[in-house]
N, C-alpha and C positions, 0 to 999 in steps of 0.2 A: 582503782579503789572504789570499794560498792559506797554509792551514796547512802548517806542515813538519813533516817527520818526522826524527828520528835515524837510524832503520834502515827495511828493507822490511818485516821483521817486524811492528813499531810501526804502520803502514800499514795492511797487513793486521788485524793487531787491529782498527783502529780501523772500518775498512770491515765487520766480520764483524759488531761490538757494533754498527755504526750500522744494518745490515739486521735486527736481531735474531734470527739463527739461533739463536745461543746463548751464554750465558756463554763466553765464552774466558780462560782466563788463563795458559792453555803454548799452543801449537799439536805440542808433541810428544804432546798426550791423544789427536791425531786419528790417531798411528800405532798399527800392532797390538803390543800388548804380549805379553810370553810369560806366559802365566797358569798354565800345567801343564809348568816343564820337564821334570818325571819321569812324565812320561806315556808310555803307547803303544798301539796301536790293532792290533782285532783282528777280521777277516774270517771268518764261521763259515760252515758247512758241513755237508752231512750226514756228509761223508767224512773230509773234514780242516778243518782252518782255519788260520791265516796269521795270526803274529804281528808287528806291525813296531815297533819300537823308535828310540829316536833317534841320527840317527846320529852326533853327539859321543858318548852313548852307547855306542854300538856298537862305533867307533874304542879307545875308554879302557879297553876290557874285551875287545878284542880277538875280536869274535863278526859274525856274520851281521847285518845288519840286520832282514831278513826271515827268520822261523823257521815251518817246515811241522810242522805235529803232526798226527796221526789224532785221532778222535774216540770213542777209546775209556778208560776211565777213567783207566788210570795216563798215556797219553798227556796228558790235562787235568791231572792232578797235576805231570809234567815241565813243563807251561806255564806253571804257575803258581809252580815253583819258579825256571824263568828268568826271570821278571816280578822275584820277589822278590831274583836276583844281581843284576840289572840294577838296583835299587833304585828298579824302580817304584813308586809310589804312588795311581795312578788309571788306569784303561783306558778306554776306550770303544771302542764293538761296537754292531753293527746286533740288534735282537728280530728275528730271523731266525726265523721258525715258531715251534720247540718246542726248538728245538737250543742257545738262549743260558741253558737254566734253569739244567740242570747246574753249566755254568762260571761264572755269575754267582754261584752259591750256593759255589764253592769258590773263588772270589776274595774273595768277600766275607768269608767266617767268615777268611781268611789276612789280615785289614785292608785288603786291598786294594779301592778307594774306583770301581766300576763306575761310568760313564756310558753308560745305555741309551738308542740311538740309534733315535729313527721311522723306517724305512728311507725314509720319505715327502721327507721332510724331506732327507735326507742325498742321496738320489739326483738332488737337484734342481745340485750340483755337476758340473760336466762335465769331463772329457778322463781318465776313469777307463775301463782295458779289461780288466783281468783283475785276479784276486784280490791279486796280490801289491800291483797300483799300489791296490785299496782300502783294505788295512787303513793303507798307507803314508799314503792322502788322510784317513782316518780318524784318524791320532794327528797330522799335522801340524796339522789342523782345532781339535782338542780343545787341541793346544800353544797355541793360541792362544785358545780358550776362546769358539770358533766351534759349539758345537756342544750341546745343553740337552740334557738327561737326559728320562727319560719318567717319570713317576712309579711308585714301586715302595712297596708296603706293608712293615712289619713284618712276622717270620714268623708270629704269630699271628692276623695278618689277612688273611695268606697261606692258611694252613691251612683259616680259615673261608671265604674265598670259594673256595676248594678245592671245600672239602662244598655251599656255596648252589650254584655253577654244577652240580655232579655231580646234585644236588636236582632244579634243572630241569630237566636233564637225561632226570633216571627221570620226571617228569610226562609229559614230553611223548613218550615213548615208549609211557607208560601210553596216553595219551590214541589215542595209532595200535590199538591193541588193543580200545580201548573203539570205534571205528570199525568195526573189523571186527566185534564182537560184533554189534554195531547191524546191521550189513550183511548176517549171516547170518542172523537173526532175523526181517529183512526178506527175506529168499530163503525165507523156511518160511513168508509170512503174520505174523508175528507184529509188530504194530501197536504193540508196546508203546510207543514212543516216543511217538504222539500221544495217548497221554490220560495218561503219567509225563512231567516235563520230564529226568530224571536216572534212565538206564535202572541205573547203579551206585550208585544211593540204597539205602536200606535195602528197599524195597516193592522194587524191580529183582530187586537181588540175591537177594533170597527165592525170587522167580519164575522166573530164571537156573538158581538151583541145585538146584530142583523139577525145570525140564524135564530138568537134568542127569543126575536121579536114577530119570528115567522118568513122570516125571509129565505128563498130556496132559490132562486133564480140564479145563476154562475155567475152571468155577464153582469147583474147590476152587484154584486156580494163585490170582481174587479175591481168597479172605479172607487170602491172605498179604501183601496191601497195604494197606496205612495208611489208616485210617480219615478220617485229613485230608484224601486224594488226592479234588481236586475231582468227577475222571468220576464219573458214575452205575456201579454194578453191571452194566446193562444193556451201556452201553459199552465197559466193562473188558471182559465174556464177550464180546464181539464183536471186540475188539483180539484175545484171546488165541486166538481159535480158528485154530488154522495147521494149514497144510499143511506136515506134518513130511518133513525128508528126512536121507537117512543122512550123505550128505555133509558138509552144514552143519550136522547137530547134531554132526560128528565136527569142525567147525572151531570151534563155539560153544565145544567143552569145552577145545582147544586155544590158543585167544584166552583164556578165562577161566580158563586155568589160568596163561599169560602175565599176564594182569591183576593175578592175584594176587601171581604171585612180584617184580613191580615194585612191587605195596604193600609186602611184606615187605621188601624193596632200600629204601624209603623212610622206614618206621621205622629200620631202621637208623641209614639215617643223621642221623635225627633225634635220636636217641640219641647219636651221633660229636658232630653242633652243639651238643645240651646238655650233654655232658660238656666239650667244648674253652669254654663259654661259661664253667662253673666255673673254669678255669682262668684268668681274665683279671684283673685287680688291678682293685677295687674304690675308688671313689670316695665310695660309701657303704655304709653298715652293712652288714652281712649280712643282719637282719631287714628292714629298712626297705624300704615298697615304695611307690611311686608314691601321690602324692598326689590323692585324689578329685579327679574333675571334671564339670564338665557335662555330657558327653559320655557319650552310650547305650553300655552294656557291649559289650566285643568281642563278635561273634557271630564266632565261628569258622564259615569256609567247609572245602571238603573239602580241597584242597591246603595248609591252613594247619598249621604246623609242631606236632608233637604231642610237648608235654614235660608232665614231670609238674608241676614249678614255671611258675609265670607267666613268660611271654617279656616283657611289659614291667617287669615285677619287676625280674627278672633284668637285662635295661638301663639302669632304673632306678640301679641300684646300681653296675654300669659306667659309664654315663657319666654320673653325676651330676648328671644336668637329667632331667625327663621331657617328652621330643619327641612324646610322644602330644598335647600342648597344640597343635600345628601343625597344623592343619587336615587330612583327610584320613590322617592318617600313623597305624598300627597297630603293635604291634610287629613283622609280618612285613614291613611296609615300610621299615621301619627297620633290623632285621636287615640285609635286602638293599644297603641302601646303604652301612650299615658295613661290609659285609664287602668292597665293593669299595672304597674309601676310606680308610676307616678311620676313626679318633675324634681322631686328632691332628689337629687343624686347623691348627700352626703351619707346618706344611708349603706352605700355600697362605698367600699374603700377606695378605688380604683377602677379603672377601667374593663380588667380581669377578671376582675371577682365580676363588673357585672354582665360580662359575656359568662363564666361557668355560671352565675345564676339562671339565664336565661338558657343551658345546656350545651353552650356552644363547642367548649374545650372538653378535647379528650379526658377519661375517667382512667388512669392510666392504671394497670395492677402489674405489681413489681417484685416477681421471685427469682430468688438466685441472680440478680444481676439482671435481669433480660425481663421486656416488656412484653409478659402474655396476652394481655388484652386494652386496647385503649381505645373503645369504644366511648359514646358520647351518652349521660345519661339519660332516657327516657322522660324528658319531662312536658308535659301538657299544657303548655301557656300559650295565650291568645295572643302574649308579645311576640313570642319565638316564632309562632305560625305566622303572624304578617311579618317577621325577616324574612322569614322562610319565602313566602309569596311575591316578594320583591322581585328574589333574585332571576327568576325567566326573564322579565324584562330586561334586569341588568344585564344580563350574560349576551344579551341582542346589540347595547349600546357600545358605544363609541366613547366610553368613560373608562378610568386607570382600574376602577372597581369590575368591570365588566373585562376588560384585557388580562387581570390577576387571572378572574374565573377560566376563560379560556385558555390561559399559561395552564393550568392546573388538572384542568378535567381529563383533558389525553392520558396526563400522567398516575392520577388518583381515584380516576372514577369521579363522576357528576355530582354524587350521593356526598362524597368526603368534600368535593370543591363548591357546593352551598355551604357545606356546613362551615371550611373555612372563610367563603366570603360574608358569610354571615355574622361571626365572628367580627372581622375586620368591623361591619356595617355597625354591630352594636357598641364598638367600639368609637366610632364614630358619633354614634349618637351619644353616648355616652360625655363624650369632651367638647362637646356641643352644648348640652344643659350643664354641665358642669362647671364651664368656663365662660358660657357664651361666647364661645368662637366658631364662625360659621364655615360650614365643609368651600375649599375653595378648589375647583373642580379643575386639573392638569392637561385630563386628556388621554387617551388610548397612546397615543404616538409620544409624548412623554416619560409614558409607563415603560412603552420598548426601548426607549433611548437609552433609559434608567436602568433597564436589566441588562443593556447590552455592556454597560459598562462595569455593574456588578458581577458579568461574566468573562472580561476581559482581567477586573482586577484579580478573580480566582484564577486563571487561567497566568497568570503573571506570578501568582504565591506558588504555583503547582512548578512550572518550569524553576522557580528557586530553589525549590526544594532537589529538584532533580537535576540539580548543575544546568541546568539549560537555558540556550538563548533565543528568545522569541526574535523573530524577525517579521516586520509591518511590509506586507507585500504591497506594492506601488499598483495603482493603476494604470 
């Protein structure tokens, strides 16, 4: 006998609950709701930008829908004071270049609740042709609560990945300088490079600022280099003897005068990161610093950050766990990641989300049943790069994190098995400031124990399945 129904509605339920899409228990959840009625949306510019507002709104207060302002400071102030007559409460706008800092930071401090738009994302909407109809698509979108924010730090996490990007910044400009030194030194004969690995070591520089000073003789330029330096004597006199020219020792002193004024640029702002690092609210004592571990003292490299206090100390006692127990991670790696992220983890839901934030998880695309492509997205973060950087070292070590990597790479390629142990790693760091609970380190030979028994237990379901009996060969 056919079931009957009261209504089509009831029908429909029962059709939806019987294909298991999903719980149903209105069918009005399936229309758009208004999520933001005091919202409105804004189109930036180098020149101007385009305010849109809603048009009940608009009507009730008697104004413009669409409002043009230039982009210069009091014009950003008038914006934000018609934001506030209009009794806005949330905006949303495209990360347009450089041009949304400004106004984001003077919505914000006025309470007004920014949603920062991927332009990526947002331009994938179509029948948009000129500025007025986008900030219009842009606050009808967000009215309806169409549209995710980008992640945005606190100002003090602001400020410090201010100084880390500006940091790298002066490296990597140094490093163009240190190029050319090399390169003029090599236009005069001067071989230094194959018997010093690091011409701006302490033995370099000695020998740099010798010839600077008039110095040409081989054998006295020698005893200004370290006694450690593997070459023979013999060697050394035979690197240094150059053929001098005015030109390129008039570029030597011009490069290493750059050289230098980018280290002094670099103390600086080592000085700005350790003073703003004082300023952070502590989770532990003042005194109290990082708990011994197994793990060989940092050896400071030359790029690594020069404070007078310890930089894991100092972390230490900010975020309340010590992350130096994670394999691979030092305090300047660490620095680095908090300063793009930052130490509030409630921000990200779980541990998942904050590996796909960081780009870690596949982007899987799914037709017809079958996975075409599950590539990892493209994304450009100074966190993801120092996971990334980690992992050579890991993949060397004698840790469960380094044993995965080499279970892996045979099988996936090198390229897929960072990205999975990367993954893993931010994971880890993640249930670390989360929980404050510290990585507590197994072991490579743990790891194989652990898999050999995870392949013994599949190898036991498999023979089930196929009526068969394993037998444990004796020795």
């Amino acid at each position: 006998m056919k079931k009957t129904f009261e209504n089509k509605r009831q029908e429909v339920e029962y059709l939806l609950n019987k294909q298991k899409i999903r719980s149903v228990t209105d069918l009005d959840s399936y229309k758009l709701d208004i999520c933001h009625p005091d919202s409105a949306g804004i189109d930036l510019g180098s020149k101007e930008i385009y305010v849109a507002i809603p048009p009940t709104r608009a009507a009730e207060l008697d104004v413009d829908i669409v409002h043009k302002f230039a982009t210069h400071t009091q014009d950003l102030l008038a914006c934000r004071d018609l934001l506030t007559y209009s009794g806005i409460n949330t905006v949303s706008m495209e990360s347009t270049s450089v041009y949304w800092v400004t106004l984001f930071d003077i919505l914000t401090e006025s309470g007004i609740e920014v949603c920062l738009v991927n332009p990526k994302k947002f331009r994938m909407v179509p029948g948009r042709k000129t500025d007025v109809l986008d900030c219009q698509w842009l606050q009808i979108l967000h009215t309806y609560g169409l549209l995710r924010g980008s992640f945005h730090p606190d100002n003090q996490i602001k400020q410090l990945r201010t100084y880390m990007r500006h940091r790298d910044k002066l490296i990597c400009e140094q490093g163009r300088f240190v190029q050319r030194m090399q390169k003029a030194m090599i236009q005069m004969n001067l071989l230094l490079h194959n018997v010093i690995d690091d011409i701006t070591g302490v033995s370099g520089i000695r020998i740099i600022e010798s010839i600077l000073k008039g110095e040409r003789d081989p054998e006295k330029l020698v005893k200004l280099c370290d006694g450690r330096i593997k070459a023979t004597d013999q060697q050394l006199i035979n690197s240094l003897q150059g053929y001098y020219k005015e030109d390129q020792l008039f570029l030597l002193q011009q490069n290493y005068d750059s050289y230098c004024f980018f280290s002094k640029q670099i103390e600086k702002t080592d000085k700005e990161i350790e003073a703003l690092l004082k300023t952070f609210s502590l989770k532990r004592a003042s005194k109290d610093k990082k708990p011994e571990n197994h793990k060989p003292k940092n050896i400071r490299s030359k790029n690594s950050l020069k404070t007078k206090d310890n930089i894991e100390d100092m972390l230490f006692r900010i975020l309340g766990t010590d992350l130096t127990s994670l394999p691979g991670f030092r305090g300047q790696a660490i620095l680095q990641v908090i300063s793009e992220v930052g130490y509030d983890m409630s921000k990200f839901p779980n541990a998942s989300h904050f590996a796909s934030y960081l780009g870690f998880v596949p982007h899987n695309k799914i037709t017809g049943g079958q996975i075409i492509n599950s590539k990892t997205d493209r994304i450009k973060s100074s966190a993801a790069q120092t996971f990334r950087k980690v992992i050579p070292a890991i993949s060397r070590s004698n840790t469960a994190l380094g044993g995965f990597y080499r279970r892996l790479a045979p099988r996936i390629g090198k390229g897929q098995a960072i990205v999975a142990c990367c993954r893993k790693l931010s994971m880890m760091f993640y249930n670390a400031l989360k929980f404050g609970i510290e990585y507590v380190e197994h072991g490579n030979e743990k790891y194989i124990e652990q898999q050999k028994k995870y392949k013994a237990k599949a190898l036991m379901k498999l023979a089930k399945e196929l009526n068969m009996e394993i037998v444990e060969k004796l020795a």
